[in-house]
C-alpha positions in Angstrom: -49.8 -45.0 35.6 -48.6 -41.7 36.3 -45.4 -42.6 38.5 -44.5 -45.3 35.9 -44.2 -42.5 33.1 -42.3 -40.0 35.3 -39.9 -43.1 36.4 -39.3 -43.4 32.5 -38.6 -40.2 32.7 -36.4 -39.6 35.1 -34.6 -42.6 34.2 -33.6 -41.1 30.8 -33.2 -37.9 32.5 -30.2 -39.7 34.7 -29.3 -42.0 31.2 -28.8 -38.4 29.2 -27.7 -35.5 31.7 -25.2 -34.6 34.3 -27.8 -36.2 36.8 -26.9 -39.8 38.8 -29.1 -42.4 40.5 -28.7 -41.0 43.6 -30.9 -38.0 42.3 -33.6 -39.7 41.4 -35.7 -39.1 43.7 -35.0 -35.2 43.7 -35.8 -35.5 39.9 -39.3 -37.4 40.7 -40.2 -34.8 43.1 -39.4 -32.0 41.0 -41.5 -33.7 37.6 -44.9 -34.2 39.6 -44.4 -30.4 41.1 -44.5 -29.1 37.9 -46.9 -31.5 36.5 -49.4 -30.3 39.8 -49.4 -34.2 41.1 -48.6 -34.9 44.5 -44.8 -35.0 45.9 -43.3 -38.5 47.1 -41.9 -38.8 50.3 -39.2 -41.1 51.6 
């Protein structure tokens, strides 16, 4: 449930910033480090 909601979020955060696709995964990370949730690896 947790990675769904950050994956919303980082969608919009791509949809509404200077952000692309291709930083998605740098967004993800940085959401669930500052949330305390573990970091995804590729």
């Amino acid at each position: 449930m947790m990675i769904g909601l950050v994956d919303r979020f980082v969608e919009q955060v791509i949809a509404n910033s200077g952000f692309e696709e291709m930083d998605a995964l740098y967004l993800r990370n940085r959401v669930l480090a500052l949330v305390g949730d573990q970091v995804l690896e590729v």
